[in-house]
N, C-alpha and C positions, 0 to 999 in steps of 0.2 A: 488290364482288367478294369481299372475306375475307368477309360472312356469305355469299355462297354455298358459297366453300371449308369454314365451319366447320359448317355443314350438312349437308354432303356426308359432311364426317367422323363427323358424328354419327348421322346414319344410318345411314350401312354398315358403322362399329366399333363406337362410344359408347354405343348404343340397343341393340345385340344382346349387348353384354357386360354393360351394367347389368339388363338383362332376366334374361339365363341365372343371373345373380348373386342377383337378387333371387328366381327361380323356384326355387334349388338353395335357399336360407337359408328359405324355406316349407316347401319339401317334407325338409329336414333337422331339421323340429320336431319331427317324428313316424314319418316311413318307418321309421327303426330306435331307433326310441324302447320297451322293451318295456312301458312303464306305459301308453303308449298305446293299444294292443291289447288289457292287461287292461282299461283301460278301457272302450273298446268292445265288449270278450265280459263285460260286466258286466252289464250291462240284464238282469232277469229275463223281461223278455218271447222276447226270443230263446229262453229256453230251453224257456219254457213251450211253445211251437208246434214245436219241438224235438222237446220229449219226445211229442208226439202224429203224427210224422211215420216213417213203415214205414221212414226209412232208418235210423235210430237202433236202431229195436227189431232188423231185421235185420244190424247191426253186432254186438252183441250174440249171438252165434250159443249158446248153451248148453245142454248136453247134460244133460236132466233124463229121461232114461231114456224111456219110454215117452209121455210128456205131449207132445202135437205141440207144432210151433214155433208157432202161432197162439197156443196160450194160454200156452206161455214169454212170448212177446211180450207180450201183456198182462199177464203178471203182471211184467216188466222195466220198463214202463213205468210200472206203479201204485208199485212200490217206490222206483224213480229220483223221487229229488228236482230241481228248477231249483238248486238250493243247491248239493247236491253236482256235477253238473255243470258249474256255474261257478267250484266249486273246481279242478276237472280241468283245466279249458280252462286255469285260470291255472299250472296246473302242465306241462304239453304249452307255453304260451309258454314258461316259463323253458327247457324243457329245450331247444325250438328254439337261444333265443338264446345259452343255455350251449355248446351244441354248434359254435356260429358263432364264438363269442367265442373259444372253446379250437381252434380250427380243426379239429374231429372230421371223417374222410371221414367219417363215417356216423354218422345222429343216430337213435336208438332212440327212439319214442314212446311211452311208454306212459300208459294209467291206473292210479291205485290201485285196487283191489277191496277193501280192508282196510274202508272204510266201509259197503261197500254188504254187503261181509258181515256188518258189523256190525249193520245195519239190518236184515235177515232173519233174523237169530238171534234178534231181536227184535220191535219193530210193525210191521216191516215183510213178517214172514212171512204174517201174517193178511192183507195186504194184497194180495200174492202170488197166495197161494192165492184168495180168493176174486175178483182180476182174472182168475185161471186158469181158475177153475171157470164163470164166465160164458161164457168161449169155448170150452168145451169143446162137442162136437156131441154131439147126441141117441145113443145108442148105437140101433142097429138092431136087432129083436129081445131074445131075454132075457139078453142077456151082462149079467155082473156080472165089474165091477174084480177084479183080485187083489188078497187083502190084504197091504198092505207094498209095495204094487209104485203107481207113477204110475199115473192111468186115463186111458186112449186115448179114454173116451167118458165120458159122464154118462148111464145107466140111469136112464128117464122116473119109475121105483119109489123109485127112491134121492131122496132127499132134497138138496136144496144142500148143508145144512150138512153134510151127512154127509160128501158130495164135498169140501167144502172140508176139513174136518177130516181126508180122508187126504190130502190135497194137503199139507197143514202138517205132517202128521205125518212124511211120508219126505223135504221139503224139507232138513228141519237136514243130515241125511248129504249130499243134492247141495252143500251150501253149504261142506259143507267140503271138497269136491271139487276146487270153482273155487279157481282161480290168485290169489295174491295183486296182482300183477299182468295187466293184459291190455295186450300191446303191439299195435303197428299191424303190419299183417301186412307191410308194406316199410318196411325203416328209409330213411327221408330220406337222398339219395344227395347228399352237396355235391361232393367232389371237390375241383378250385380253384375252386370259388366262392367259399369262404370269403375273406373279403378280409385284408389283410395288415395293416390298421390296425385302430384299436380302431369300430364299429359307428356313435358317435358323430360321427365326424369324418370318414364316407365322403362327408358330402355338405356337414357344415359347411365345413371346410376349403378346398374347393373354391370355394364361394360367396365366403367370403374373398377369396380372390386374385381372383375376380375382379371382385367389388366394389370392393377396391384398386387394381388397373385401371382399371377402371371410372373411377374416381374421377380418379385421377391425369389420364388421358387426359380426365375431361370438365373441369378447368382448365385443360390446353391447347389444347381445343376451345372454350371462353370466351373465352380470350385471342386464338386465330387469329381466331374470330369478329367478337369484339367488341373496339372501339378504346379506350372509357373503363370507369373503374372499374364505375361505375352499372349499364353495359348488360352488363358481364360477371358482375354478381351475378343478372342476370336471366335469361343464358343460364343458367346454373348453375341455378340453381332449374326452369327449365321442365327443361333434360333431366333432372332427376333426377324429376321429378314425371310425365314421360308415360311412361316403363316404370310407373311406383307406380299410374299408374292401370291399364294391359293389366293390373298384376297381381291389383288389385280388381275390374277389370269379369271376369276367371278363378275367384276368390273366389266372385264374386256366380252365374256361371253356374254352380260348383259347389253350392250352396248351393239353388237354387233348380230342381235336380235331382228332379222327378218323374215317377212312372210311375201311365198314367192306370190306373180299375180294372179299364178292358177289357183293357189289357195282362198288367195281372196275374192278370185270371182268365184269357186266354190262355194264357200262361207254364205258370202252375198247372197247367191242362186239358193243353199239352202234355208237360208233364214227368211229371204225375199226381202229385206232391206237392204240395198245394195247401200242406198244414201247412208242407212244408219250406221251400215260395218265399216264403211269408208270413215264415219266420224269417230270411233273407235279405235279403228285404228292408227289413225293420226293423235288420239288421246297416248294411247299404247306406245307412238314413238316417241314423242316428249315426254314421256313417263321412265322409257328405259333410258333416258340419254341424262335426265335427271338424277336418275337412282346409280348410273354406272356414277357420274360423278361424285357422289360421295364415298363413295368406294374408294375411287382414285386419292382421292383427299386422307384416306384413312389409311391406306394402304402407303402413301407415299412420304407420310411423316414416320409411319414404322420402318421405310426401307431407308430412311434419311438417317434414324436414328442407327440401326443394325449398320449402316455405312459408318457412320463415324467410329464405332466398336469399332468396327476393322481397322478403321485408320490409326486408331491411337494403337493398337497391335502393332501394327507394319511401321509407326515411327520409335517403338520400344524399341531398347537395347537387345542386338539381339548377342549378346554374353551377358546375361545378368549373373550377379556370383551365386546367387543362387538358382540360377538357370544356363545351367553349362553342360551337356547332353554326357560329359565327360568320369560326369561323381552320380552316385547311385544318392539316396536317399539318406542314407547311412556316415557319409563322409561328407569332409569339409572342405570344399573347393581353396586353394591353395594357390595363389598367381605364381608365376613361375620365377625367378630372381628370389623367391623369400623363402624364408625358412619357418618350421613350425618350433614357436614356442611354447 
């Protein structure tokens, strides 16, 4: 009858508190961890597929006078580095997490442009211009460019380089045009989302207590259970090891997170960024490969702990005088040769 009762308890309190406990102290290694995040916008591949994807180049909106946006775009995209990119990203994290940290309603994102100006006042002009001049369209009939002015088109007569050499030439003045900065056009609206504790401890803290719980409650769960020492080092062991495993067989489903290729040339073909789902989803796979590991980490100090319970079971005596399957509750175990006095 008591291991029915301490089952019952372990079930419907013991097991959902050691679980949510375990679940919040995984998901608290990293959710607002910000090294985490740079680490994962780290990968040079992300940005490589990035930088070849029309959302990027269209984010970039700049006003270079008469040269259409087709071949701004290309020359944005020949100039932009994966380098400097992953500089930004890691600069847009900090300012997120400053802006949360200091309780800002409103978080301003921005990029530097200080680099990229720096890079087209230099190799990266050449580089510019002649992505520019590629996508520049045939000019119709016999217009010729003006000189000193951007060209709308590339006359079949004119030569490339000649094209690219006025593209370079009136670049330098656009370059000092642009903003040293370029912010996001809505600043991040927190309001009270900001929380009132430090970013760290929104989810460790919690875990805590209810591990503690947890904990407390599964020794009075042993005890109501079980009658002798032995069998109450082995309740303790098992509840603490079947939450450790849901949290590893969670681990293991994350981790083992794919998406077949038909899905992603789907995706791709519906969104019409192929480049950009590609860079997504290479985000997505160092994201779950990241997140399955602190799981594992969490799950495998509870399955380390719930082993040792059992071990110190299994090295118990197993006749304790007061654990002798032979005397009921009621009587006094009695070694054999003696007599009662």
């Amino acid at each position: 009858m008591r291991a029915f009762f301490g089952c019952s308890i372990y079930l419907f309190l013991v097991f959902p508190i050691l679980f949510v406990g375990l679940f919040l102290a995984s998901i608290s290694m990293w959710i607002f961890e910000r090294d985490f995040y740079k680490d994962l916008f780290s990968n040079p591949d992300f940005y490589v597929n990035l930088l070849d994807s029309e959302a990027l180049q269209t984010s970039f909106q700049v006003d270079l006078g008469n040269l259409p946006q087709e071949s701004v775009n290309a020359g944005i995209r020949a100039a932009l580095t994966p380098e400097y990119l992953r500089s930004q990203m890691g600069q847009v994290i900090d300012q997120i997490f400053d802006g949360i940290e200091t309780r800002q309603d409103e978080i301003n994102v921005s990029f530097d442009l200080m680099p990229l100006k720096e890079h087209l006042r230099a190799d990266g002009a050449l580089l510019f211009a002649q992505a520019a001049a590629d996508e520049l369209p045939v000019c119709e009939g016999d217009i010729k460019p003006l000189r000193g002015m951007m060209p709308t088109c590339r006359p079949e007569s004119v030569p490339m380089d000649t094209t690219v050499e006025q593209i370079q030439g009136v670049l330098s003045a656009a370059v000092e045009d642009l903003p040293d900065e370029w912010e996001f056009k809505q600043p991040l609206q927190m309001g009270d989302v900001a929380p009132e504790v430090p970013l760290d401890e929104l989810f460790r803290v919690p875990s805590y207590f209810l591990l503690g719980i947890g904990a407390i409650l599964t020794l009075i769960t042993a005890v109501i259970g079980a009658r002798y020492a032995r069998s109450r080092w082995t309740w303790i062991g098992l509840m603490v090891m079947l939450p450790a495993l849901l949290i590893l067989g969670i681990s293991s489903a994350i981790q083992n997170i794919e998406l077949s290729q038909a899905m992603i040339n789907e995706v791709a073909m519906e969104s019409g960024e192929e480049d950009l789902t590609l860079s997504f989803l290479t985000l997505a796979t160092n994201a779950s490969s990241r997140v399955s590991e602190s799981f594992i980490q969490v799950s495998g100090i509870a399955l380390l702990i719930g082993a040792l319970c059992l071990l110190i079971a299994f090295v118990s005596r197993r006749h304790d005088p007061y654990d002798d399957p032979r005397v009921d509750d009621h009587l006094v175990y009695i070694p054999e040769g003696r007599k009662r006095h």
